[in-house]
C-alpha positions in Angstrom: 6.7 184.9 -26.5 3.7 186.7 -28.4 1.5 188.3 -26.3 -1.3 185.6 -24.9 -5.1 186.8 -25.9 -7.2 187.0 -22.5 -10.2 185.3 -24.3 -8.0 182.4 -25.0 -6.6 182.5 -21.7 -9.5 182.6 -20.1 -11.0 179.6 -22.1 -7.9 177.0 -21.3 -8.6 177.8 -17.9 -12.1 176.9 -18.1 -11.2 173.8 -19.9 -8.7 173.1 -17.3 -11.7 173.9 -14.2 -14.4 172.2 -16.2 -12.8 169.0 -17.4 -14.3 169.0 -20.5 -14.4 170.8 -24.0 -18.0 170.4 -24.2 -18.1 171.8 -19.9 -16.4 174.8 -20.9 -18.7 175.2 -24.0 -21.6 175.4 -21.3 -19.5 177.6 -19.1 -18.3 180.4 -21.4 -21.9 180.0 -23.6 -19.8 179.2 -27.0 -19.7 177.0 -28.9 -17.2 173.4 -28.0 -16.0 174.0 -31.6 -14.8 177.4 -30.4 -13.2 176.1 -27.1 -11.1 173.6 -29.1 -10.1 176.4 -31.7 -9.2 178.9 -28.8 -6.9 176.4 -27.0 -5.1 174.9 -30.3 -4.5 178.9 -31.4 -2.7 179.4 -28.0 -0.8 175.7 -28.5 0.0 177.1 -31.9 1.0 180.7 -30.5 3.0 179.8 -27.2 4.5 177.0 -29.1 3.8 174.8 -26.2 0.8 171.4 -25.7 -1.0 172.8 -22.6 -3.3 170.6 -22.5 -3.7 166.1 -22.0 -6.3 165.7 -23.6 -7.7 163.5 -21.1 -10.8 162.7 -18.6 -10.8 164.7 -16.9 -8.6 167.3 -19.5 -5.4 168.2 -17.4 -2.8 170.8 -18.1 0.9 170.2 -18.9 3.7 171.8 -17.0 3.5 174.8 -19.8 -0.1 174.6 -19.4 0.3 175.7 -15.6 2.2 178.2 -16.1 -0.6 179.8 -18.1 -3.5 178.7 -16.1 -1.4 180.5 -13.3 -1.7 183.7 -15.1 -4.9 183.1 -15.7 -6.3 182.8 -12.3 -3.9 185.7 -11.0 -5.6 187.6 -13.8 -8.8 186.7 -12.8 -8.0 187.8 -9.3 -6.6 191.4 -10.3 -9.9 192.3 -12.3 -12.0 190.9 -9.2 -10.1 193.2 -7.0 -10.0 196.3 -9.2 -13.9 196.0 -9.3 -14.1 196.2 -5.6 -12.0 199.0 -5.5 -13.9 201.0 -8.2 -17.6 200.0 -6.3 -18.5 197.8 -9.0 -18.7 194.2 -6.6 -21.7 194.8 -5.7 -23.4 195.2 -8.2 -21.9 192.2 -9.7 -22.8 190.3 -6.1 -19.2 188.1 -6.1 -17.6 187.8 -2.9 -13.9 187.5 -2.9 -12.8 183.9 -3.2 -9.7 182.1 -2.0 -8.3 179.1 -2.8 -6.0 177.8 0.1 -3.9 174.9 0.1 -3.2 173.4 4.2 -2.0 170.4 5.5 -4.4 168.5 7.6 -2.8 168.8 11.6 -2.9 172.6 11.1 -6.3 172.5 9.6 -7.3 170.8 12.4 -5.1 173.1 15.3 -4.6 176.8 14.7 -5.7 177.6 11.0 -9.6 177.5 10.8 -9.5 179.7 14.0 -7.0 182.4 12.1 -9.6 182.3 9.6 -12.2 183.7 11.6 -9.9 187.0 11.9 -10.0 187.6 7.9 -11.9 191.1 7.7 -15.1 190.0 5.2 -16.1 193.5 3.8 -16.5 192.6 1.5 -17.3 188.8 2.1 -14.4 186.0 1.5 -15.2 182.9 0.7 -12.5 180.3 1.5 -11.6 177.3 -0.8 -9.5 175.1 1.2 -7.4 172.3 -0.1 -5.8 169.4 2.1 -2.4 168.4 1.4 0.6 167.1 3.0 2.4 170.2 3.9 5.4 168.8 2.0 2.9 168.5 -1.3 0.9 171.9 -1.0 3.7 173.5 -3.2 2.2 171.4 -5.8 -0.7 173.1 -6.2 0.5 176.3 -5.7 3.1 175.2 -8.8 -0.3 173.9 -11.2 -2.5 177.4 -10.5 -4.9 175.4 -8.5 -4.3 178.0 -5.3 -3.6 181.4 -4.3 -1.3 180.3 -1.5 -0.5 177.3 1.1 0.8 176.3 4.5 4.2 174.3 3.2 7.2 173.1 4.7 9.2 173.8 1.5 11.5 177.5 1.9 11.8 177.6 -1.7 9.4 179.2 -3.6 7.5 178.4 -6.7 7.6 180.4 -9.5 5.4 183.6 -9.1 5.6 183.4 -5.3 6.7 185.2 -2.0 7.9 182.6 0.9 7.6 183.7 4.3 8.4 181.7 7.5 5.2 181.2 9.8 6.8 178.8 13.1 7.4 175.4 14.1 4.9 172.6 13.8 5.8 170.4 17.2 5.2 166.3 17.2 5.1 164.5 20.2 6.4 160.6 19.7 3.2 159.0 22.1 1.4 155.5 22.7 -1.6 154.4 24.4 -0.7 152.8 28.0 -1.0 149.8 27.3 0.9 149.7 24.1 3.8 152.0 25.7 4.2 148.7 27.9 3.9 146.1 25.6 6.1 147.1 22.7 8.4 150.4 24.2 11.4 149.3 26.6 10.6 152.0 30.1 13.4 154.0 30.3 15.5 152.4 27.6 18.2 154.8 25.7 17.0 156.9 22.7 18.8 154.4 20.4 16.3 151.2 21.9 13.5 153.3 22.0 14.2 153.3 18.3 15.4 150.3 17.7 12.1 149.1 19.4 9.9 151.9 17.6 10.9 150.1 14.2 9.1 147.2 15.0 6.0 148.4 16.5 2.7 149.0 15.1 2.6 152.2 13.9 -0.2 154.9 12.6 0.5 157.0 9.5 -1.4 159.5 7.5 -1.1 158.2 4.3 1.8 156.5 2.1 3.1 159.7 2.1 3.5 160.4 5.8 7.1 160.1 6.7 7.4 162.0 10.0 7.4 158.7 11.7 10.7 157.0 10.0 12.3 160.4 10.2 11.7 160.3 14.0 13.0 156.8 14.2 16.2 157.2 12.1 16.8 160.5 14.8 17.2 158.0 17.6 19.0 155.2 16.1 21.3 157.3 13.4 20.7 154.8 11.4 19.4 156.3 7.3 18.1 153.0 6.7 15.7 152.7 9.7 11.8 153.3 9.8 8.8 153.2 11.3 7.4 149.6 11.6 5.9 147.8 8.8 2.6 147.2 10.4 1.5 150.2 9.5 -2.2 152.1 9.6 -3.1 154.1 7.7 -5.9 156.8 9.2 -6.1 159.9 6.6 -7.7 162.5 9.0 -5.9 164.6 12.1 -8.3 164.2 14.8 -8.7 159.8 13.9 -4.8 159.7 13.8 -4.8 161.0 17.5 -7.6 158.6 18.4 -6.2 155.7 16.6 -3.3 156.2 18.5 -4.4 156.9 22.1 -7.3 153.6 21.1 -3.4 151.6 21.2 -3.6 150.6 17.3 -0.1 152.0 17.1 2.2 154.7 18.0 2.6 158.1 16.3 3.9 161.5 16.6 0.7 163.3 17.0 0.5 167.4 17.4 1.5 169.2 20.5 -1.6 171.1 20.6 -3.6 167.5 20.4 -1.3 165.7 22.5 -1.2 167.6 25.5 -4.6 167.2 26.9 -4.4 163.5 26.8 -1.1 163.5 28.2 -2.3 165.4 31.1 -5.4 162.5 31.7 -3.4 159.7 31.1 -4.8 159.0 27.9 -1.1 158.9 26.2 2.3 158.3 27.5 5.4 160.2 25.9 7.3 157.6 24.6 11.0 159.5 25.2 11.1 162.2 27.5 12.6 165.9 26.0 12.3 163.8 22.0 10.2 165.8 19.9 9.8 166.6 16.0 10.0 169.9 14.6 8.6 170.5 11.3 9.1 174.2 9.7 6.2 176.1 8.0 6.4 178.6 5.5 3.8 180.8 3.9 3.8 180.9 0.5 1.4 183.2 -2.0 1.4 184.4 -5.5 3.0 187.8 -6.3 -0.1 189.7 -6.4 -0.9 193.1 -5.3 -4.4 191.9 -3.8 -6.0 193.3 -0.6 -7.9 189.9 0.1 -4.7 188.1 -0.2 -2.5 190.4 1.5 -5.3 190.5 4.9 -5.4 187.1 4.7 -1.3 186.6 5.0 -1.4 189.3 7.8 -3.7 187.2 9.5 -2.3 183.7 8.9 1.0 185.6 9.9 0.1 186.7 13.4 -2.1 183.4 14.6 1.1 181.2 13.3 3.1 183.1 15.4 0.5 182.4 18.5 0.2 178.5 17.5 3.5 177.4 16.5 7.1 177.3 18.5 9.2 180.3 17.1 11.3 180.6 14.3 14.9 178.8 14.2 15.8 179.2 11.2 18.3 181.3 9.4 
């Protein structure tokens, strides 16, 4: 490939932040004429669309990879600024865009964020995602690094493992009774889990049918299909201690209520284990390298350790 001109670079990424020709325009103080020219020479010179021309404008898989380098880019001449004295005088703080799924958002990560050294000052940008979709942004440029349960990495990245992510399978009381057989056999706890209410994240929340096909052994076996759906940590734990439904709820969340009686453990010694991986672009950048050291050493206070390979 032709080398890729920075000013061009720098304007599909404004396109790409903006939404809009005519946004950029404003942003970069050119003309939208001059926007649309700048993107179709780098269509015409990468030999790649990067861009749907939609509404909001979105970037194609090529167009990623592009807007990838552009925000790493971006981030180097940031950095080399601070290291030559010249942020202050420019008054930008060091931004970081973060992409974390919601139960360690709400358990250990805001609190490791507190340890980030901010001289000079950081400003966080978090994203929430399903630790199994965080990758994803990662993959279109759109952050620096993310909490994920995926070991491989995306292009342009470091993986690193940070622990275990615990689940405890509990119930209200009064739902425990109603709908879980008392000391039944892992296989009709299942069996009876699949029928149940049940609470879920989102229609992308599987942790509950993967705990359910572990006790029966069955691949074909899930979580009931009166299923609600309550898209924040902290109401998923409340929706399930209220008795809407059974979940698997956070160790760290769980335990307090299983100590007042709030929840009941729905099988004794049954937990899910979910892995979690760092991942973080290839970039020699003191901001982002502080901030994995960090992340690093509260992970490894939060979560159960390492099994893995």
């Amino acid at each position: 490939m032709d080398d890729l001109p920075l000013d061009q670079v720098r304007t599909l990424l404004a396109v790409v932040d903006e939404g809009t020709f005519d946004a950029a325009a404003a942003a970069l103080h050119v003309t939208p004429s001059a926007v649309s020219q700048r993107v179709k020479a780098l269509e015409q010179r990468t030999g790649r669309v990067l861009l749907m021309r939609t509404k909001p404008v979105r970037a194609t898989e090529s167009g990623q990879v592009v807007v990838r380098f552009a925000r790493q880019l971006a981030r180097l001449e940031r950095d080399a600024r601070a290291e030559l004295g010249m942020a202050q005088q420019e008054g930008g703080p060091v931004r970081l865009p973060i992409a974390v799924n919601a139960d360690s958002l709400a358990t250990w990560f805001l609190p490791a964020l507190e340890r980030v050294p901010q001289d000079p000052p950081v400003l966080f940008e978090l994203h929430r995602e399903d630790e199994s979709h965080t990758t994803a942004l990662l993959r279109e440029g759109q952050v620096m690094a993310a909490v994920t349960s995926s070991p491989d990495p995306v292009a342009g990245c470091t993986v690193r493992p940070l622990g275990l992510a615990r689940y405890l399978p509990v119930a209200g009381p009064g739902f425990a009774a109603r709908h879980v057989p008392e000391g039944g056999s892992a296989d009709a706890v299942g069996r009876a889990l699949e029928h149940a209410p049940v609470i879920v994240f989102d229609r992308r929340d599987v942790l509950q049918d993967v705990f359910v096909r572990s006790l029966t052994g069955d691949p074909d076996a899930g979580a009931g299909r009166l299923r609600h759906h309550v898209p924040t940590s902290e109401g998923f734990r409340d929706a399930v201690a209220s008795g809407l439904g059974w979940g698997l709820v956070p160790q760290p969340q769980a335990e307090p209520l299983l100590r007042s009686g709030g929840l009941v453990l729905l099988l004794p010694h049954r937990t899910l284990d979910v892995p979690l991986y760092w991942q973080q672009w290839k970039l020699d950048s003191p901001a982002l390298s502080g901030l994995a050291r960090v992340v690093a050493a509260a992970a490894a206070e939060a979560l159960h350790p390492w099994q893995g390979p």
